[in-house]
ZAPAZA-227115 format. One record per residue (C-alpha): x, y, z; residue in three letters; residue number from 1; chain. Coordinates in steps of 0.02 Angstrom, whole numbers, plus 50000, padded with zeros to 5 digits. Layout:
REM residues N
+-------+-------+-------+-----+-----+---+
!    px !    py !    pz !   r !   k ! c !
+-------+-------+-------+-----+-----+---+
!     X !     Y !     Z ! ala ! NUM ! A !
...
+-------+-------+-------+-----+-----+---+
***
This chain:
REM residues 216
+-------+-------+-------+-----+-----+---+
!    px !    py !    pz !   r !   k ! c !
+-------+-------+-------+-----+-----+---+
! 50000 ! 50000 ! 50000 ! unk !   1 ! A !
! 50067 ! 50179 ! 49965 ! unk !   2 ! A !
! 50034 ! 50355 ! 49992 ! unk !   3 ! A !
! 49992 ! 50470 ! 49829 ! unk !   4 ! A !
! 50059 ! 50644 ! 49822 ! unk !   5 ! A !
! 50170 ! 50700 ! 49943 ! unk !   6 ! A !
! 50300 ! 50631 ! 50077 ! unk !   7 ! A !
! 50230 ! 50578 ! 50242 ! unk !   8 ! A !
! 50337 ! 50542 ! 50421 ! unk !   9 ! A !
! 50341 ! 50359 ! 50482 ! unk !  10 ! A !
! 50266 ! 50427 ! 50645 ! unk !  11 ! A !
! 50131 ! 50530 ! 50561 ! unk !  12 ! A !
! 50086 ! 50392 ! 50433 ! unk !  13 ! A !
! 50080 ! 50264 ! 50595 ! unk !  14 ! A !
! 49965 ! 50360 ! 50692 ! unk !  15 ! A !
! 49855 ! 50393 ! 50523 ! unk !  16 ! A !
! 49844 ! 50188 ! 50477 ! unk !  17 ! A !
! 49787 ! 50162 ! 50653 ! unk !  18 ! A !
! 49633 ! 50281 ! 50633 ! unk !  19 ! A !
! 49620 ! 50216 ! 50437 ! unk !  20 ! A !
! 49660 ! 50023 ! 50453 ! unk !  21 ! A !
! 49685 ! 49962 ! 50633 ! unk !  22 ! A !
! 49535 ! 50052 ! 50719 ! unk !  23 ! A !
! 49408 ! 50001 ! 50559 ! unk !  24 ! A !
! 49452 ! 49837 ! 50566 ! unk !  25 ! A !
! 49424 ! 49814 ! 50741 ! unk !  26 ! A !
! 49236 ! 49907 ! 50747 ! unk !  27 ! A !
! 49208 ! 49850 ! 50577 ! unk !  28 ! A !
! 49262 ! 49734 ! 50482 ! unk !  29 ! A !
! 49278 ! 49569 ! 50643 ! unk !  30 ! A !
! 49094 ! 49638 ! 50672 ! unk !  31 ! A !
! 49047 ! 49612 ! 50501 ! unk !  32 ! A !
! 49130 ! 49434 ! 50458 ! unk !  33 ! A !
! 49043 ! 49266 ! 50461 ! unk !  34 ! A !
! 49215 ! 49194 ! 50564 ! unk !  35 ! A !
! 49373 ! 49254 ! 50662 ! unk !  36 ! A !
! 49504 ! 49368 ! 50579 ! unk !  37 ! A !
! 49647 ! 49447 ! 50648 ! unk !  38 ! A !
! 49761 ! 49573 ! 50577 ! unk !  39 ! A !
! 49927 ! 49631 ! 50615 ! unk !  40 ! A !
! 50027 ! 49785 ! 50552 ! unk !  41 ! A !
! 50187 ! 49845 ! 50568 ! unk !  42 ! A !
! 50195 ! 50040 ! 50474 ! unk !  43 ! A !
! 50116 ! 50007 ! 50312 ! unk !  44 ! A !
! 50134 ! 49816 ! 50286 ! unk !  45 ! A !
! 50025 ! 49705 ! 50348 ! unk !  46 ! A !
! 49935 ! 49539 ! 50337 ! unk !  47 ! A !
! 49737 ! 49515 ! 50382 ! unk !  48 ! A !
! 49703 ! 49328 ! 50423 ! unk !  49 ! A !
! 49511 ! 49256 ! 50420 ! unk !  50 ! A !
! 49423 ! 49099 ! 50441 ! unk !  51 ! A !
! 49328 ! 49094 ! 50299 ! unk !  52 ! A !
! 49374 ! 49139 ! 50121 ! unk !  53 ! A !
! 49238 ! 49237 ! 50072 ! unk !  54 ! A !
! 49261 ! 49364 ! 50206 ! unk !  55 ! A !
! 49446 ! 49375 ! 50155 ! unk !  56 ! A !
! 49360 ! 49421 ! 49980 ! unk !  57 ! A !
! 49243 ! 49547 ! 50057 ! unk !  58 ! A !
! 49372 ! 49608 ! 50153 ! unk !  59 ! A !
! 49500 ! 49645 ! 50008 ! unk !  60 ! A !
! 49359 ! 49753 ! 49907 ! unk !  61 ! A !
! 49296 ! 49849 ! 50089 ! unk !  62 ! A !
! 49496 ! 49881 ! 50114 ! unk !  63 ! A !
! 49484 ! 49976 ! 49925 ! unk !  64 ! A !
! 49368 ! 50081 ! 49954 ! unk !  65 ! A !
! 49427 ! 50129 ! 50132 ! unk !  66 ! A !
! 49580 ! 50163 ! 50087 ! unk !  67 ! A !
! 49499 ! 50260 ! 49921 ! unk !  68 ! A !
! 49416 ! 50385 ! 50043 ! unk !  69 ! A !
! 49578 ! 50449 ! 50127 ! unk !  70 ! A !
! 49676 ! 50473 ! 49932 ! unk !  71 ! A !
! 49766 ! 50270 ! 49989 ! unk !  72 ! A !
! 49783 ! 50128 ! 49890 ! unk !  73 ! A !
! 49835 ! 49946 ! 49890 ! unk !  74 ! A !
! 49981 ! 49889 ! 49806 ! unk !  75 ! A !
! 49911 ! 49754 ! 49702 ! unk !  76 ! A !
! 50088 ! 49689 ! 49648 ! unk !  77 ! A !
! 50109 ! 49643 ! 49804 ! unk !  78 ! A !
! 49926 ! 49592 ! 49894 ! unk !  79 ! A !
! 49845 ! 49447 ! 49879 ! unk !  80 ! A !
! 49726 ! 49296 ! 49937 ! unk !  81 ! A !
! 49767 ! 49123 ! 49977 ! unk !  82 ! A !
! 49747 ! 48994 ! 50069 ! unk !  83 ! A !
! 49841 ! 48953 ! 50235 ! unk !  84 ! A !
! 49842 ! 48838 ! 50400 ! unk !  85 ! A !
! 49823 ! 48697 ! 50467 ! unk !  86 ! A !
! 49679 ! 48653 ! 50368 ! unk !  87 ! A !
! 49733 ! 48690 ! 50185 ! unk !  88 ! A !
! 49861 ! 48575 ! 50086 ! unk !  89 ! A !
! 49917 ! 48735 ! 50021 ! unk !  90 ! A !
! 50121 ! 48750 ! 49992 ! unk !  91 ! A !
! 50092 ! 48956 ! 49975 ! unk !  92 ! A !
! 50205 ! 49065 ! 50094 ! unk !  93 ! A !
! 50217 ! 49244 ! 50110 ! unk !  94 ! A !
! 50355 ! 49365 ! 50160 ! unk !  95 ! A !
! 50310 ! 49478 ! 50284 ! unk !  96 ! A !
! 50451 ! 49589 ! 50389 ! unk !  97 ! A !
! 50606 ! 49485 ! 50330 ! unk !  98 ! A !
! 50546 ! 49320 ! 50357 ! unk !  99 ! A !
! 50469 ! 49216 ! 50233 ! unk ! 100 ! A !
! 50322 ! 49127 ! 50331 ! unk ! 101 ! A !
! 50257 ! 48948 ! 50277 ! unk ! 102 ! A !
! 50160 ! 48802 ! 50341 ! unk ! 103 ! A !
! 50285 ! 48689 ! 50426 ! unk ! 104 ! A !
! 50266 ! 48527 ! 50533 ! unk ! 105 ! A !
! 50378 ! 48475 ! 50711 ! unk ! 106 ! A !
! 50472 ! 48313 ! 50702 ! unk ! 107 ! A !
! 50318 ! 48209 ! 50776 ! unk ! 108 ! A !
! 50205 ! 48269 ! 50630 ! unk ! 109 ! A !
! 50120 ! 48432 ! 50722 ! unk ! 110 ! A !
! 50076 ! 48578 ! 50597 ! unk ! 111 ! A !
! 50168 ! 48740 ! 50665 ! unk ! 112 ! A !
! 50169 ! 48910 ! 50544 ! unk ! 113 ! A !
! 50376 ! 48906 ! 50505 ! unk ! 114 ! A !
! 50486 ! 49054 ! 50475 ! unk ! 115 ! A !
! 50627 ! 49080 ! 50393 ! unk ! 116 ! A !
! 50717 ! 49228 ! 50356 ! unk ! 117 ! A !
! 50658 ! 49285 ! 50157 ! unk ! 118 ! A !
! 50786 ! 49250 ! 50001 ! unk ! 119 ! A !
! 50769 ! 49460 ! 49982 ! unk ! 120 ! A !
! 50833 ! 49486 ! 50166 ! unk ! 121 ! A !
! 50951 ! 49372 ! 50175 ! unk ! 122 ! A !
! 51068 ! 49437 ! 50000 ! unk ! 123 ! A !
! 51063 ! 49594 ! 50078 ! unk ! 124 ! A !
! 51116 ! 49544 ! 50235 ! unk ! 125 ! A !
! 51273 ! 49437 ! 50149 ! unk ! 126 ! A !
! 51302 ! 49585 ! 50051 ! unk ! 127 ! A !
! 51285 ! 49699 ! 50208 ! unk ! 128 ! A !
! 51436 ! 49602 ! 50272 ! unk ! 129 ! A !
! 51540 ! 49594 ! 50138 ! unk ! 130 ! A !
! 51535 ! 49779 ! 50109 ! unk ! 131 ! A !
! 51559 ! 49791 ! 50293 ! unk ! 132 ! A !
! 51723 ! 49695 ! 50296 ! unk ! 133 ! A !
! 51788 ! 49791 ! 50133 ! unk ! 134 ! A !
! 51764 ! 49951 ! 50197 ! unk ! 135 ! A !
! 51843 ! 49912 ! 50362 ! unk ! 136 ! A !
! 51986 ! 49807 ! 50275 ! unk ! 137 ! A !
! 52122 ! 49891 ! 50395 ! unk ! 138 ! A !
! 52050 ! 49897 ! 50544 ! unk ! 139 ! A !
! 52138 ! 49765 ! 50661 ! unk ! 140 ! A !
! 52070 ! 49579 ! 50680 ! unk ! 141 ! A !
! 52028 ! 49604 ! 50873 ! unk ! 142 ! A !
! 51923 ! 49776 ! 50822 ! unk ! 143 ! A !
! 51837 ! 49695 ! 50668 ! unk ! 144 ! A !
! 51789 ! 49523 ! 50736 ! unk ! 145 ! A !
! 51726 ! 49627 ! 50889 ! unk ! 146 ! A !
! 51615 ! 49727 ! 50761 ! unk ! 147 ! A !
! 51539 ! 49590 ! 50676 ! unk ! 148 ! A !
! 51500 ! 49519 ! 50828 ! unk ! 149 ! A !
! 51378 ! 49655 ! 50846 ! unk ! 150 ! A !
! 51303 ! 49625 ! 50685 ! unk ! 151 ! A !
! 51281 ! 49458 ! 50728 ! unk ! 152 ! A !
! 51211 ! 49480 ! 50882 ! unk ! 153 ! A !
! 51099 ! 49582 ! 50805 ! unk ! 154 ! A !
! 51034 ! 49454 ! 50655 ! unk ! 155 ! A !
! 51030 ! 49318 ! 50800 ! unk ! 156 ! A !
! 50901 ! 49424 ! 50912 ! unk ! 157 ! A !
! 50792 ! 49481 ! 50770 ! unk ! 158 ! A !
! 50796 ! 49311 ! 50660 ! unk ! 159 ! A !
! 50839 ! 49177 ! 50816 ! unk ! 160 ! A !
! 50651 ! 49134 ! 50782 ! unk ! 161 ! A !
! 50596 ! 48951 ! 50796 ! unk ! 162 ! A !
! 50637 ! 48841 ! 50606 ! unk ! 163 ! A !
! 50784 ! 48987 ! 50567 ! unk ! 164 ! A !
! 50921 ! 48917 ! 50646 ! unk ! 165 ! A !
! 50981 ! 48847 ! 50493 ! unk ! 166 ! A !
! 50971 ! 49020 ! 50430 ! unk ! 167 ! A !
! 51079 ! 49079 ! 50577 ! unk ! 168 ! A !
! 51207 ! 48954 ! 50550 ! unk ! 169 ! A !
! 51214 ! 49004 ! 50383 ! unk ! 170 ! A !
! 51251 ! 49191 ! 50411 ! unk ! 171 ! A !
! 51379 ! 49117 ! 50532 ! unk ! 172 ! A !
! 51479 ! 49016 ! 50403 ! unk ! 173 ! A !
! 51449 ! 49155 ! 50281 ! unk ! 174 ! A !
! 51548 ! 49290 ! 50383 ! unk ! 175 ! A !
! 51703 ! 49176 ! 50448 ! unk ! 176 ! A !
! 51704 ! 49152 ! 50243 ! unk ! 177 ! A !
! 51726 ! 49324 ! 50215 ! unk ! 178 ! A !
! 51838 ! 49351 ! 50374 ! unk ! 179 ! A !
! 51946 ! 49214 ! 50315 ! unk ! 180 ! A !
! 51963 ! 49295 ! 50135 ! unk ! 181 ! A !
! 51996 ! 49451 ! 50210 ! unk ! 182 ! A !
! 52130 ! 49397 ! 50342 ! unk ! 183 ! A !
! 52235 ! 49281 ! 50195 ! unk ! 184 ! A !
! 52229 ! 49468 ! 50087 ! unk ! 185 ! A !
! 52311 ! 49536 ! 50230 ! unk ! 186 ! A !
! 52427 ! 49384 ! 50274 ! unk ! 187 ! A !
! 52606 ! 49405 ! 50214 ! unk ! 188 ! A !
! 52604 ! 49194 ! 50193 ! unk ! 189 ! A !
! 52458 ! 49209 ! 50076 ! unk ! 190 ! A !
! 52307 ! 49088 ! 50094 ! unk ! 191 ! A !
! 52274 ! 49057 ! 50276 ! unk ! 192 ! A !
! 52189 ! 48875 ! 50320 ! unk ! 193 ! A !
! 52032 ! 48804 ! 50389 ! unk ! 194 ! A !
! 52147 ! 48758 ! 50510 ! unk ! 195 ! A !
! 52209 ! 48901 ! 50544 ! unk ! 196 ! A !
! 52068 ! 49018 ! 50538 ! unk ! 197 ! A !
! 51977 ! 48870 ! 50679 ! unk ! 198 ! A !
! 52119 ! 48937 ! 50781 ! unk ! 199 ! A !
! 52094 ! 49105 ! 50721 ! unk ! 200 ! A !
! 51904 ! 49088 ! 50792 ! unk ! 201 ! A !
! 51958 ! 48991 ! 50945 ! unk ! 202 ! A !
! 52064 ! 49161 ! 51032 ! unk ! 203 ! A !
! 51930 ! 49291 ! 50935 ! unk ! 204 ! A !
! 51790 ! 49206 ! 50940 ! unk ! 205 ! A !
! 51632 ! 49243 ! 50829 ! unk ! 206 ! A !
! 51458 ! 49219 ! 50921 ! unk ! 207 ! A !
! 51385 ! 49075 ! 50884 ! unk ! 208 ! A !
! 51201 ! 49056 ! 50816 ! unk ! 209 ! A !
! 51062 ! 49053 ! 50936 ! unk ! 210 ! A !
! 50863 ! 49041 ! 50940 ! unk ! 211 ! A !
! 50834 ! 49196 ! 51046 ! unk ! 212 ! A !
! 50647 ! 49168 ! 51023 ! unk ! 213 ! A !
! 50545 ! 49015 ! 51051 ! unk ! 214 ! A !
! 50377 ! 48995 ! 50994 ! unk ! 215 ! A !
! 50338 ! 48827 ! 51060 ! unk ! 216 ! A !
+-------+-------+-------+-----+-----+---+
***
């Protein structure tokens, strides 16, 4: 969804989707359907969930013209209906703030909605890092492990969700790739070792992935 004409604040358009979206939907629109629905919305993404399909269809053309009176609109590239759940045999996912979110099962067969952190986030994360290193290609081991342990720490508290750890482990292995082709660039011996970087890793350690968040 975007805003025609001019540029709005974050803060300003927050409070304005609360009076436009978030307060409608809650006097309106779980008064008017047939089943539950739930939405949540973080700035100007969100996701509406409902029981029954044909109030998600209701609710998609009532959201138009909503939106219509206060000069919004959807972004249609980007909305749409499907199915999702426990019930459905549907394989559709949907991104939705960096994750990619999908129906997913435990090891003993128990449906669970999974998470995993979205194809789109997680280039620019790798890239992120890579342009991180570069530009700090001087800076001493001690002071540059030390700062990506920050960023680390930061992808492990905002995508340590239950299903991501592989995710985790992979941005992990990702930067002691790059650290390791950035410390044999600097290494008057040339190419340092896996053996060598392990002990590297052992006296500056990197943090190692974590599930800071457990949904079940």
């Amino acid at each position: 969804m975007h805003k025609q004409g001019g540029i709005i604040s974050p803060i300003l358009a927050n409070v304005y989707l609360h009076y436009v979206l978030d307060l409608w939907f809650k006097v309106y629109v779980q008064v008017k359907s047939k089943g539950e629905c739930h939405l949540v919305r973080y700035a100007d993404d969100f996701v509406a969930c409902f029981e029954y399909e044909e109030d998600a269809k209701w609710f998609y053309q009532e959201l138009r013209e909503r939106l219509a009176k206060f000069d919004l609109e959807i972004e249609t590239s980007k909305t749409r209906i499907f199915p999702f759940g426990r019930n459905t045999t549907s394989n559709e996912n949907f991104d939705f703030l960096g994750f990619t979110i999908y129906n997913a099962k435990t090891r003993n067969g128990q449906y669970r909605v999974g998470y995993k952190t979205s194809d789109k986030k997680s280039k620019v994360k790798k890239q992120n890092i890579k342009e991180f290193i570069k530009q700090n290609r001087n800076v001493k081991p001690k002071a540059l492990i030390k700062a990506l342990n920050r960023k680390l720490v930061g992808y492990y508290n905002y995508y340590g969700i239950s299903f991501n750890l592989s995710w985790l482990r992979e941005i992990y292995d990702y930067v002691m790739k790059e650290l390791k082709k950035w410390l044999s660039r600097r290494s008057q011996r040339g190419n340092i070792t896996w053996d060598k970087m392990q002990a590297i890793i052992k006296y500056l350690p990197l943090v190692k992935p974590k599930i800071t968040y457990s949904l079940w």
